[in-house]
Backbone bond lengths (Angstrom), bond angles and torsions (degrees), N, CA, C in turn:
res aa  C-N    CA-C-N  psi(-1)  N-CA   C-N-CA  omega(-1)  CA-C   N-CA-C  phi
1 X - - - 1.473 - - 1.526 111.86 -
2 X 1.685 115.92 -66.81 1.841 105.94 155.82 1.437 120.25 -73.62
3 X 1.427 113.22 158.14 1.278 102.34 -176.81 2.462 71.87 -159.26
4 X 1.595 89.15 129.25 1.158 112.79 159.71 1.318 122.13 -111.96
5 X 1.432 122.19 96.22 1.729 107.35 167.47 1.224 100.85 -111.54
6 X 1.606 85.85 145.65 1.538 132.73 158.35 1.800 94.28 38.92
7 X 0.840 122.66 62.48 1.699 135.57 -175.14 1.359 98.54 -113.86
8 X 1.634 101.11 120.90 1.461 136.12 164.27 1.173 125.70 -105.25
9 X 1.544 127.59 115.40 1.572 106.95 172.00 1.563 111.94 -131.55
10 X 1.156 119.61 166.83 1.695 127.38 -165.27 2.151 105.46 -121.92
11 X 0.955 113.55 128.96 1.442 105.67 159.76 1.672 97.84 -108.38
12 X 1.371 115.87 105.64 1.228 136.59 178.37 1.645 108.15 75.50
13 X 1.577 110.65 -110.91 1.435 105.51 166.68 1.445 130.77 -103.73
14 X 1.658 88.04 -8.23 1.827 87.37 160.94 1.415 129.79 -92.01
15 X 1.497 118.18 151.96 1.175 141.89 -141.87 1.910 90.06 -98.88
16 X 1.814 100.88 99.15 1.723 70.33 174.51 1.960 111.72 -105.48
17 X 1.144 90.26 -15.98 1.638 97.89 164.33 1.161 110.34 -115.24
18 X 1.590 117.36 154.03 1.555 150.51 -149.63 1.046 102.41 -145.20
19 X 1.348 143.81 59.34 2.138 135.65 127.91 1.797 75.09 106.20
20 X 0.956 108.71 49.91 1.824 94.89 171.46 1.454 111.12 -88.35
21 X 1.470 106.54 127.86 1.344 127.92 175.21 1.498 129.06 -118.63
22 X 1.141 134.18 89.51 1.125 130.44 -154.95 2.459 100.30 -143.28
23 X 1.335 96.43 155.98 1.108 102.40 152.47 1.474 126.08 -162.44
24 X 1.332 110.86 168.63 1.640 117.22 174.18 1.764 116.61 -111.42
25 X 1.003 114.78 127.55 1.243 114.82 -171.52 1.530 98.84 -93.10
26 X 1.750 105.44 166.71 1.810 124.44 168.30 1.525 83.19 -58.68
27 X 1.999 88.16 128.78 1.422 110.80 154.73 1.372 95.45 100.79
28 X 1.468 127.69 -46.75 1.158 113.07 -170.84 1.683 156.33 -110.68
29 X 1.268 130.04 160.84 1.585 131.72 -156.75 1.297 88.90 -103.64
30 X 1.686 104.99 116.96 1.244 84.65 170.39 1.728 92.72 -126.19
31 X 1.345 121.78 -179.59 1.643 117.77 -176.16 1.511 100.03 -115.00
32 X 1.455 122.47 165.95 1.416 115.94 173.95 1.848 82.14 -128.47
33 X 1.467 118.92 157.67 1.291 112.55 174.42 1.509 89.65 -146.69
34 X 1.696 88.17 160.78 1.359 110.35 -173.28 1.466 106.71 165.08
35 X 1.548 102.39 155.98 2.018 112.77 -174.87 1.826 82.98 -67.96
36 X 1.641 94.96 -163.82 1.178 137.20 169.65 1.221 100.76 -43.22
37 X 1.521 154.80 171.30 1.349 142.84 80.88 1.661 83.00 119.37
38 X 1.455 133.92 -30.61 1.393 129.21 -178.36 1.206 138.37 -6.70
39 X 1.765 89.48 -63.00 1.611 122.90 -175.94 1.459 98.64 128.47
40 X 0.854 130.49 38.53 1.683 110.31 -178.83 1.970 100.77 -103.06
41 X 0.972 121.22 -53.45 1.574 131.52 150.48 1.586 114.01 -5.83
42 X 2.211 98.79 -80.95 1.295 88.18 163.38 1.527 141.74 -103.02
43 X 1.568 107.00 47.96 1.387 110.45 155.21 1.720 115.06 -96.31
44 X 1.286 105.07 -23.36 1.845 115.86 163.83 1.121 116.88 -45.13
45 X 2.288 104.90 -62.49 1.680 103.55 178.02 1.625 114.46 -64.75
46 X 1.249 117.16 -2.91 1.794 94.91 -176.56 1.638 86.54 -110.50
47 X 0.923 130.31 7.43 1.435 111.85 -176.28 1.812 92.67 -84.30
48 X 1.440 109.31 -54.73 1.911 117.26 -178.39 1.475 98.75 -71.20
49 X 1.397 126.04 5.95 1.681 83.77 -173.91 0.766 121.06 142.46
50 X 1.760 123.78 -78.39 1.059 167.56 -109.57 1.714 110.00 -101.39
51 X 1.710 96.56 -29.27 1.675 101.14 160.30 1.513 96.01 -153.02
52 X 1.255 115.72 148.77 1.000 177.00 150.42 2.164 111.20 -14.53
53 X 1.164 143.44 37.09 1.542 136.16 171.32 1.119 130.49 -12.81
54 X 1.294 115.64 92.20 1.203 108.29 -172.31 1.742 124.57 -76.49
55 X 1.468 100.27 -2.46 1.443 109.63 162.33 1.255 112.53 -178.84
56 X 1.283 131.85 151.62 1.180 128.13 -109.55 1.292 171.63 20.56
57 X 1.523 154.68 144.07 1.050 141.35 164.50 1.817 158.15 -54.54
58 X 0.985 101.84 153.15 1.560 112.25 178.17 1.536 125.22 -104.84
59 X 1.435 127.45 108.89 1.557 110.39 173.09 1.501 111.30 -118.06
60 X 1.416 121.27 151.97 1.125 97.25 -168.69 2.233 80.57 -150.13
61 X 1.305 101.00 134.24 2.182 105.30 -169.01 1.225 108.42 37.53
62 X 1.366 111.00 55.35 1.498 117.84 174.50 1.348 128.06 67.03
63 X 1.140 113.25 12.33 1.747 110.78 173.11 1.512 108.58 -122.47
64 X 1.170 114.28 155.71 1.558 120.38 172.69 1.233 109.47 -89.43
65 X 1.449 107.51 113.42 1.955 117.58 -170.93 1.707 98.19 -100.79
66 X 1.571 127.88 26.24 1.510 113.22 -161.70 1.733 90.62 -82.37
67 X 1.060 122.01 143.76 1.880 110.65 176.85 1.739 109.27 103.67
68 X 1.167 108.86 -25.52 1.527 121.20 -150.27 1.987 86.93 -73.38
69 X 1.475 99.80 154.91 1.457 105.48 177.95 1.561 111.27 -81.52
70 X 1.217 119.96 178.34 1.358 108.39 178.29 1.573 109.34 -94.89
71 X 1.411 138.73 19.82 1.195 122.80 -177.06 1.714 92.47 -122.83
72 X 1.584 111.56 -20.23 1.575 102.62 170.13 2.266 110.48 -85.42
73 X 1.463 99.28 -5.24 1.319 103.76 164.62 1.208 101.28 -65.27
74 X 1.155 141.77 -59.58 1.385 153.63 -119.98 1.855 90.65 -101.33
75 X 1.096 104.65 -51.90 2.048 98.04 -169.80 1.121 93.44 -65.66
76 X 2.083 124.44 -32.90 2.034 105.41 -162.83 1.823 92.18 -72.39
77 X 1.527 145.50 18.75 1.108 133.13 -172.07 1.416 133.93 97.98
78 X 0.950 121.95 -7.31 1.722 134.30 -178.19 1.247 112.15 -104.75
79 X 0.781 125.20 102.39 2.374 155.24 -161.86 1.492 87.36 -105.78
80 X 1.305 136.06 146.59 1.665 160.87 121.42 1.422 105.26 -89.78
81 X 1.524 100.99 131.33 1.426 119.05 -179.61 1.545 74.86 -120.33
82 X 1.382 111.59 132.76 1.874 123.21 -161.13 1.598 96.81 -118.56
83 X 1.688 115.28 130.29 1.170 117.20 167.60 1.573 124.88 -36.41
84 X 1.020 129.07 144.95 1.179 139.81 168.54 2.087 114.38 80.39
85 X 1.647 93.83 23.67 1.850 118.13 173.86 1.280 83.19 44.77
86 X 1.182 156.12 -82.40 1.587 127.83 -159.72 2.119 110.15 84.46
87 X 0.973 100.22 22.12 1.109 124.21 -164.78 2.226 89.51 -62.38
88 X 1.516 88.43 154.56 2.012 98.15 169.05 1.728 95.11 -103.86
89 X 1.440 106.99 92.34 1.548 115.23 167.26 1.260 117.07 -23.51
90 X 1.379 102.42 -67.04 1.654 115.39 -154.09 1.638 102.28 -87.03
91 X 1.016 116.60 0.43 1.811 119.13 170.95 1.737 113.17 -101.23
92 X 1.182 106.52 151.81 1.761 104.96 -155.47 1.471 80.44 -77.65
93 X 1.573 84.37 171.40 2.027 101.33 149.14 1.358 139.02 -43.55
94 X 1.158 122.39 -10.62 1.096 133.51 -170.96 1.280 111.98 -113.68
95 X 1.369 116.99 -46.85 1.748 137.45 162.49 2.040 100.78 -31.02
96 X 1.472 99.13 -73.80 1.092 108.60 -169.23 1.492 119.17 -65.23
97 X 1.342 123.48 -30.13 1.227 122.44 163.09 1.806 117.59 -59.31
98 X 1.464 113.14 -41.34 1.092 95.92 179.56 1.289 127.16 -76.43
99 X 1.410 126.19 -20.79 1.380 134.10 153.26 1.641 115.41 -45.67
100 X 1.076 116.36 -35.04 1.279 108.11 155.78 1.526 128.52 -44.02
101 X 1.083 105.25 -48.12 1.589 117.02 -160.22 1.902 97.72 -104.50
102 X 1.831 108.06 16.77 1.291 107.84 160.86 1.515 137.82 -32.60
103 X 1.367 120.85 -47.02 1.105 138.77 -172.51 1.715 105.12 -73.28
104 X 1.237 115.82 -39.47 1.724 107.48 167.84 1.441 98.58 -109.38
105 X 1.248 109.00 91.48 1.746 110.15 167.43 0.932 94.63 -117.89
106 X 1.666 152.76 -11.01 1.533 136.89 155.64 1.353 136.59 -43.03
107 X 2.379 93.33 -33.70 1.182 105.51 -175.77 1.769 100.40 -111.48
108 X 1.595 93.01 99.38 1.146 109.29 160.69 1.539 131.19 -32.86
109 X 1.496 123.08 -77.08 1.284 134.66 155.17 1.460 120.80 -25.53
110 X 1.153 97.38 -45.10 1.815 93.96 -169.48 1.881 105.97 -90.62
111 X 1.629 105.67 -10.76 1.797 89.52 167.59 1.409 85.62 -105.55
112 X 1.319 153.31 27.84 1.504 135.43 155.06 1.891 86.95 -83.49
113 X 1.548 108.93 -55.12 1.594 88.14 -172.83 1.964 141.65 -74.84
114 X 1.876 83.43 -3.71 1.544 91.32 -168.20 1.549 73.49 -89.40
115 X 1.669 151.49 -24.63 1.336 133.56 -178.89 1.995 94.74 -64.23
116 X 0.994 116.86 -65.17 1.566 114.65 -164.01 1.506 107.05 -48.28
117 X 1.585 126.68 -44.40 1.388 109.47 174.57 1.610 120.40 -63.14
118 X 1.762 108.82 -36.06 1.583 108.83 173.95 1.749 107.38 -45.61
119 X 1.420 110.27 -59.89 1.839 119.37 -176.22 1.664 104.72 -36.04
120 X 1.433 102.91 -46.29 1.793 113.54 -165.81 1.362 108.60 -47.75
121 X 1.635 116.35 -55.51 1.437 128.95 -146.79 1.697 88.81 -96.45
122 X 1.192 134.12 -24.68 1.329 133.17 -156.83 1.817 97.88 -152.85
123 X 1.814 111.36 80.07 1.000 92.86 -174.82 2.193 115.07 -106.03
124 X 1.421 92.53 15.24 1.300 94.42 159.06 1.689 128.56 -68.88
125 X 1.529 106.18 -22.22 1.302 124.79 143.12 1.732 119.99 -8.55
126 X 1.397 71.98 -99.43 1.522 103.13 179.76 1.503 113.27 -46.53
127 X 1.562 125.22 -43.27 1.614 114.43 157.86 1.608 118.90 -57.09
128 X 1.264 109.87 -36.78 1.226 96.43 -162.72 1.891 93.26 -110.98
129 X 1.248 123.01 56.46 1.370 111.28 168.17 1.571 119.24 -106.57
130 X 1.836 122.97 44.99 1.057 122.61 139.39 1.612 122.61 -134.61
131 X 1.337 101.30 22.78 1.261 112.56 160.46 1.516 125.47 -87.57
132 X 1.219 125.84 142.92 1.646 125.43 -150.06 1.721 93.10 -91.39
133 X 1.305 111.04 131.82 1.283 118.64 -166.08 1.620 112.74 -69.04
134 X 1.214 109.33 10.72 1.700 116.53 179.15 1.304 100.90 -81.71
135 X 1.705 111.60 -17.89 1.329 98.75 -165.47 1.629 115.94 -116.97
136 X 1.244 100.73 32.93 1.593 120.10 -165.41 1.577 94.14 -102.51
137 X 1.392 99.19 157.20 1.473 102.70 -175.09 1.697 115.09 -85.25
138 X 1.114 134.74 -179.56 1.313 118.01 -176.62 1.356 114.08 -70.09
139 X 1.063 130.52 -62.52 1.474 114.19 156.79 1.235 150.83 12.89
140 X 1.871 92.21 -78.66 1.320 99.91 173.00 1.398 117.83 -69.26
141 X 1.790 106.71 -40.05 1.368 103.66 175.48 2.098 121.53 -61.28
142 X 1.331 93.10 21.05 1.505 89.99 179.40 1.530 102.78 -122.13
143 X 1.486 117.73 -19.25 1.291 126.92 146.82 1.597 125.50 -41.77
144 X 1.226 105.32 -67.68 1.191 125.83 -173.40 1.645 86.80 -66.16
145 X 0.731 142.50 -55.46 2.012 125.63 -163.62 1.593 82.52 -55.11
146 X 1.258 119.25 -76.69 1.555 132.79 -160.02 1.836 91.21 -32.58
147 X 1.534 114.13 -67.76 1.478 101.74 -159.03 1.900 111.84 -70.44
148 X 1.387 109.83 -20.09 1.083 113.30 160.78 1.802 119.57 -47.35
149 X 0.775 121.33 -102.95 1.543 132.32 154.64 1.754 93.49 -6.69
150 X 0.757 138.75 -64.09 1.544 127.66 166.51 1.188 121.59 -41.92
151 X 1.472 135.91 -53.06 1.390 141.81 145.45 1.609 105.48 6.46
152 X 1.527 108.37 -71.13 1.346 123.25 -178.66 1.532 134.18 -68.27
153 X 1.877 96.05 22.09 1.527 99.64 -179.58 1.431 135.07 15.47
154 X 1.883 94.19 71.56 1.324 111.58 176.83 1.599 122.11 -59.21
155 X 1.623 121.27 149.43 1.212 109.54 170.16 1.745 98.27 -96.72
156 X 1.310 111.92 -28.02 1.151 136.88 170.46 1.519 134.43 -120.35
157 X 1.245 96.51 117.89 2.294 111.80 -157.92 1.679 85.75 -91.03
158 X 1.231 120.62 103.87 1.889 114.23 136.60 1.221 124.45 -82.41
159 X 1.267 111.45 118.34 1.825 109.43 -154.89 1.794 81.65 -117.22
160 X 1.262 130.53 125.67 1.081 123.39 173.42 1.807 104.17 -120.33
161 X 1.525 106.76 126.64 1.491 110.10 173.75 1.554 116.33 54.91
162 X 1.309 122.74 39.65 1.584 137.31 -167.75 1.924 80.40 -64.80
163 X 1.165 151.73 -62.65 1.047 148.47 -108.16 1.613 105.64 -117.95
164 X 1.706 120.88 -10.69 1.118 142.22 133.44 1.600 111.17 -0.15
165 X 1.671 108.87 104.74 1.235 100.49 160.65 1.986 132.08 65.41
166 X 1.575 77.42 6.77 1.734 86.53 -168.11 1.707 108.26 -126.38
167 X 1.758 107.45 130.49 1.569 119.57 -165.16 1.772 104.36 -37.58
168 X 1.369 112.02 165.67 1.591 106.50 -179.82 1.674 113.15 -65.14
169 X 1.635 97.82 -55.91 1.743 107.92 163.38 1.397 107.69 -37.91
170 X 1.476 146.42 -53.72 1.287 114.61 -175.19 1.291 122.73 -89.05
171 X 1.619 117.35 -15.16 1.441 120.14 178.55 1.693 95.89 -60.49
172 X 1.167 140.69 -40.88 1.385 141.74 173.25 1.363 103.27 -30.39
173 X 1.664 102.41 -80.17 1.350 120.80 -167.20 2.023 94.48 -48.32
174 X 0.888 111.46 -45.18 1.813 106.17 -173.49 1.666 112.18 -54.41
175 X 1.585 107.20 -45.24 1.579 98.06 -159.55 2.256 87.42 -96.26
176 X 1.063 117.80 -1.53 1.534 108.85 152.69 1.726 105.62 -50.13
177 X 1.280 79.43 -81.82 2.194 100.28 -171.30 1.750 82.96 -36.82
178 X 1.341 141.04 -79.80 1.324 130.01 -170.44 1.324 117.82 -13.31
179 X 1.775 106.39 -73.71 1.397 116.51 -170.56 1.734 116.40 -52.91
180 X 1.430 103.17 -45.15 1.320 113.93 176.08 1.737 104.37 -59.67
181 X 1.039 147.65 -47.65 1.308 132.03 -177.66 1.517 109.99 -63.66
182 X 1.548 121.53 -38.78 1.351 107.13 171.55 1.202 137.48 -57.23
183 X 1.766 93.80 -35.85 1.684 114.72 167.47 1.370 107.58 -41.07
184 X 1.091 123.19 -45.58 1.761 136.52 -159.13 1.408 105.03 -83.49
185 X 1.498 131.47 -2.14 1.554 128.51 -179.90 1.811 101.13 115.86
186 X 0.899 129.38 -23.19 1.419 91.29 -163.46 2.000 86.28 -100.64
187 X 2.134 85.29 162.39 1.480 97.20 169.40 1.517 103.97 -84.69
188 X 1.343 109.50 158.26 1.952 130.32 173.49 1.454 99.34 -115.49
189 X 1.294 116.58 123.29 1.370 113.02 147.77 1.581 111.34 -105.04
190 X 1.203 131.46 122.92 1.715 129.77 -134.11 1.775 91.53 -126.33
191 X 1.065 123.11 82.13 1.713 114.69 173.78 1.942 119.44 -76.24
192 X 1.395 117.57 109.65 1.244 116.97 -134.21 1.770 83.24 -142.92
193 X 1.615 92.10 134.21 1.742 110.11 143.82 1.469 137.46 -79.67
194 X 1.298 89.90 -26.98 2.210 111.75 -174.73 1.503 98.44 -86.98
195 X 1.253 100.24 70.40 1.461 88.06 178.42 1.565 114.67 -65.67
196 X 1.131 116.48 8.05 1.739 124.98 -178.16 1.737 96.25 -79.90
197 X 1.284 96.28 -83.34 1.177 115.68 -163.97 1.885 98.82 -39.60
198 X 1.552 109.61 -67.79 1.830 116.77 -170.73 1.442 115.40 -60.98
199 X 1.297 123.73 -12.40 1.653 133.14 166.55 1.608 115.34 -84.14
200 X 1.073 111.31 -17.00 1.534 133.36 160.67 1.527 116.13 -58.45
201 X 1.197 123.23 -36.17 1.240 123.55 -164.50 1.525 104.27 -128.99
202 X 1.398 113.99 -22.29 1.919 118.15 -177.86 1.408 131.03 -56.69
203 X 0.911 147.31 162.20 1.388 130.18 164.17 1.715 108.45 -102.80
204 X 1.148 118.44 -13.72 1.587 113.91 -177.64 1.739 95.70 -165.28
205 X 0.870 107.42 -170.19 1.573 124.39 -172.04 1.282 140.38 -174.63
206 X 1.475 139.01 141.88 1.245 123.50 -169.79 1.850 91.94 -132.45
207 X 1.351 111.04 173.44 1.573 125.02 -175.05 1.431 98.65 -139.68
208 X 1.137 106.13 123.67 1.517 119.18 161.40 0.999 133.26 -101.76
209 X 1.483 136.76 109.99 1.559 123.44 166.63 1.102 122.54 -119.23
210 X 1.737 125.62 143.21 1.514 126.66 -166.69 1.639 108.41 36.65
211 X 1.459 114.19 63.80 1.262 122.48 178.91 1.175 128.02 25.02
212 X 1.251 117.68 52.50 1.124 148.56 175.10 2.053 125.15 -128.56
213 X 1.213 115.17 97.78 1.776 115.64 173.31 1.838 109.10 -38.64
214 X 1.431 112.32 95.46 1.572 107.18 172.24 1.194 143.74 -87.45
215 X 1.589 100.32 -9.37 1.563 133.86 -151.17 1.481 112.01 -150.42
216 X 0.849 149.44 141.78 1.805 132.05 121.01 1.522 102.28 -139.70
217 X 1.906 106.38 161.23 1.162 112.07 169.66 1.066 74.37 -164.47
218 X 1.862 85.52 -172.47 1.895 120.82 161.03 1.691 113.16 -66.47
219 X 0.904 107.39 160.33 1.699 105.44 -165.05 1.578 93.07 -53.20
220 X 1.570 114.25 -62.94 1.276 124.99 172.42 1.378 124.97 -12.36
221 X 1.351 116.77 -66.46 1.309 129.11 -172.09 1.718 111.00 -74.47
222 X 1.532 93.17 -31.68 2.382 91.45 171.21 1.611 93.62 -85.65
223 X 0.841 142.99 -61.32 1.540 142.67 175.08 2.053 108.36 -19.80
224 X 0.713 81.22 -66.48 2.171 96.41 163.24 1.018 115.76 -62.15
225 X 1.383 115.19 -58.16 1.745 122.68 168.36 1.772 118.77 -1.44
226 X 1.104 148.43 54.14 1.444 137.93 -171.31 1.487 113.04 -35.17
227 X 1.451 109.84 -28.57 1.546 93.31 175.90 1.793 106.52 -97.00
228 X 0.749 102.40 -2.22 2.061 102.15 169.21 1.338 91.46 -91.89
229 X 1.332 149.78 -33.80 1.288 125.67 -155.41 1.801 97.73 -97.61
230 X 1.355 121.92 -35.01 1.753 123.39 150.54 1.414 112.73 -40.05
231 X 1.267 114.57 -49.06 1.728 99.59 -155.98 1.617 98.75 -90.58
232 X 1.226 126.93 -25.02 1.811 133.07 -155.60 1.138 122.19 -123.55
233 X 1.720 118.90 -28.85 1.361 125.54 -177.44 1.446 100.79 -131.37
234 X 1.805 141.71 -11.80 0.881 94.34 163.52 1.367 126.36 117.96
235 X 1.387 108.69 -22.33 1.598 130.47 -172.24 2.072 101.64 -129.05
């Protein structure tokens, strides 16, 4: 369904992607890994939009989206849930969820039902959806990005750094709710530091360094990897 070739991009004169080629198939979660500063961030913004390829292409359900704006990214199906939740503090739970599901606010019915599946998977939500999300714990506020970004009935989830800053017990509970949304149809492309925890739930994987593809496999085979398990997990 995505398909990245050989895609380069620059913020000014530096080079932050290098010939990156990667894709996600129907059905599947796959993780991208990498430190800080890698490139995994900006392979998200050129995937929505958000910057600009300076060579090569993007396809994403059979059409070539390279050029495409980021709000006609967003109707062909491909949502970014953006590091650091990006959340509207001072607007409740409910506020911010429905801004999610901005783009179909004509169709009534279908953000009453993309709200009832968000409540399902995340139903602390739903208690607390008139409390202003400034005042949610980190967690939830990493919930709430996730069910937000759902709002927008992704065909495709970019979940970048979900696991950011959050206790081990709930990063669990996070990449559960993950797996379970893929279970349910949509693809994840999952840009991740824990390579423990996000190889747990992936079906394949790629590693980036200095914006550059260094690695890929099946979770299996980077999970074994001795030099993925040195640089990411640790053992």
């Amino acid at each position: 369904m995505l398909q990245v070739n050989d895609v380069t991009m620059h913020y000014g004169k530096f080079q932050a992607l290098n010939h990156i080629d990667l894709d996600v198939r129907e059905g599947e979660l796959v993780v991208l890994l990498g430190a800080n500063g890698a490139g995994k961030s900006s392979i998200f913004r050129t995937i929505s939009g958000l910057e600009k390829a300076t060579k090569g292409g993007i396809r994403f359900a059979d059409q070539q989206i390279t050029g495409w704006k980021p709000d006609k990214i967003v109707r062909s199906g491909i949502i970014q849930c953006p590091e650091g939740r990006k959340l509207f503090p001072r607007m409740s739970v409910m506020k911010n969820l429905i801004m999610g599901g901005y783009v179909y606010r004509k169709d009534k019915q279908g953000v009453q039902n993309s709200l009832a599946e968000v409540f399902e998977l995340f139903p602390v939500l739903k208690e607390k959806q008139k409390v202003e999300a400034g005042l949610l714990s980190g967690g939830q506020q990493q919930m709430l990005a996730v069910g937000r970004a759902l709002m927008a009935q992704p065909k495709l989830l970019l979940l970048d750094e979900p696991s950011l800053g959050l206790a081990p017990l709930v990063v669990q509970q996070v990449f559960e709710t993950i797996r379970e949304i893929n279970e349910k149809g949509t693809m994840v492309l999952l840009a991740e530091q824990n390579a423990n925890a996000a190889l747990q739930i992936a079906d394949r994987g790629y590693v980036i360094e200095s914006g550059s593809i260094v690695m890929e496999g099946s979770s299996e085979e980077l999970l074994e990897n001795d030099e993925i398990r040195k640089a990411y997990i640790g053992a």
